[in-house]
N, C-alpha and C positions, 0 to 999 in steps of 0.2 A: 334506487338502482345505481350501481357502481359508472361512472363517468368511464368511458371508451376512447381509445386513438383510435387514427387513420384504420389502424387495421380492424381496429373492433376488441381490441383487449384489451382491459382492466390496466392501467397505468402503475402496475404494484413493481416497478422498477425502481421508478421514479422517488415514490413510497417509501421502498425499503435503502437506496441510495439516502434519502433524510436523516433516517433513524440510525442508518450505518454512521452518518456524520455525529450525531446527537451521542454514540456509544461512546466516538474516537472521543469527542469532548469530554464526556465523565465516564472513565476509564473504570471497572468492577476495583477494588482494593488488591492490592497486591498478592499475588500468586493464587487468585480467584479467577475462573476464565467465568462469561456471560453469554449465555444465547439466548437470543429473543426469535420468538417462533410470531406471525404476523400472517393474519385471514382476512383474504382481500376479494370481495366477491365470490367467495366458497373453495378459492385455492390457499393453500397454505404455502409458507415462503419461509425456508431459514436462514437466517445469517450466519456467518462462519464464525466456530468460537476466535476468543483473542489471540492471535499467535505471536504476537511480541515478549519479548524476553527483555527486558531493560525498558526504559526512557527515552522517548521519540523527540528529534527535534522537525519543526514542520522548516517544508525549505520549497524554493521552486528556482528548478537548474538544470539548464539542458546539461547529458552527459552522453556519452557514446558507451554503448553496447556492444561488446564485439566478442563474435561466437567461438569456438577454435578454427575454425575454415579462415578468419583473420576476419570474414565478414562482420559492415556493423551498422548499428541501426542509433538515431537521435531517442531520447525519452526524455521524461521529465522528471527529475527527482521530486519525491515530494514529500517526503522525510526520513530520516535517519537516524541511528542509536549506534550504542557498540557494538550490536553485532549484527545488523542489517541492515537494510535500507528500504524503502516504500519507492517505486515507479508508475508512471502511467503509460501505457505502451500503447500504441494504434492498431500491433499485430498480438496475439496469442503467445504466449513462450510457454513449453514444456516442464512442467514441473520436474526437479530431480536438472535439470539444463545446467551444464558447467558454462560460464561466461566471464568475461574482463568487465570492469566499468570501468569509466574512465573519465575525468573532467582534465581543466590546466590545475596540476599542482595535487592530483589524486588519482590514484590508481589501486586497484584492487580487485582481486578475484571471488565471483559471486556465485551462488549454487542459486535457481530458483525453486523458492520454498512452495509457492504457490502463484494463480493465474486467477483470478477474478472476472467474468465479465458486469463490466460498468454500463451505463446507457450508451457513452462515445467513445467508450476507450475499454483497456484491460485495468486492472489494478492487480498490481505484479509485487511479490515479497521475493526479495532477495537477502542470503545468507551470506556476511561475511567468510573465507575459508583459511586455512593455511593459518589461524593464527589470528587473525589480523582481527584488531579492535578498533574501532572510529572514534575520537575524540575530537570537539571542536577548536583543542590545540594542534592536531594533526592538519587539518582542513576543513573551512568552512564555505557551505555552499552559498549562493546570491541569495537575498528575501529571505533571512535564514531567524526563526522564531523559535524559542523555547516554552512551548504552551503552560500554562499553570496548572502546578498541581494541587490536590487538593492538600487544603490548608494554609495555601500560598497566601498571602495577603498583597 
């Protein structure tokens, strides 16, 4: 019998947050997307194909979020490429969402590409716009790791 939370549901969150992490690690081959489909007590649960375009660097850095209203909210970066970047946000963001990001020494306007709900938080993809490319000669964030890739030694 499948082990139960407080509320009495199957913990296939938690579950599928592992194997979400176990994907980011061994990434499908290049311009191949991967979904794994996952049965957890007789419900089924999909994971989102890969929607990166490039080379992710993993980072952890607070930045400011600021909507067009000027309003703005803290997140945490938590990795970035050419042409997006990965957050954790505490609230929802609307996919399609025109926004600023912003750290000391980087700035740039983001489209949200998508909105994930995680166990504590969202996990949020944002589009670079207007052009703009990210290089870690442009700016680099705090705790900032380039993961291996395969073949790496």
């Amino acid at each position: 019998m499948a082990r139960r939370d407080a509320r009495g549901s199957a913990p296939a969150a938690g579950i599928i947050e592992s194997i979400a992490a176990a994907e980011n690690a061994f990434p499908p081959p290049r311009g191949q997307r991967r979904t794994v489909e996952i049965i957890v007590a007789g419900t089924a649960a999909r994971l989102q194909p890969e929607r990166r375009s490039g080379e992710r660097w993993w980072c952890s850095h607070l930045v400011e979020l600021i909507g067009p209203a000027g309003n703005s909210v803290a997140v945490n970066l938590e990795n970035i490429g050419p042409g997006g970047a990965g957050i954790a946000s505490d609230a929802p963001l609307d996919a399609g969402a025109r926004l600023r990001i912003r750290a000391v020494g980087f700035e740039a306007d983001v489209t949200v590409a998508f909105c994930n709900v995680r166990e504590n938080d969202f996990a949020v993809g944002l589009r670079f716009e207007n052009g703009f490319r990210w290089s870690p000669e442009i700016w680099t964030p705090d705790h900032f790791y380039r993961p291996p890739r395969r073949g790496d030694s």
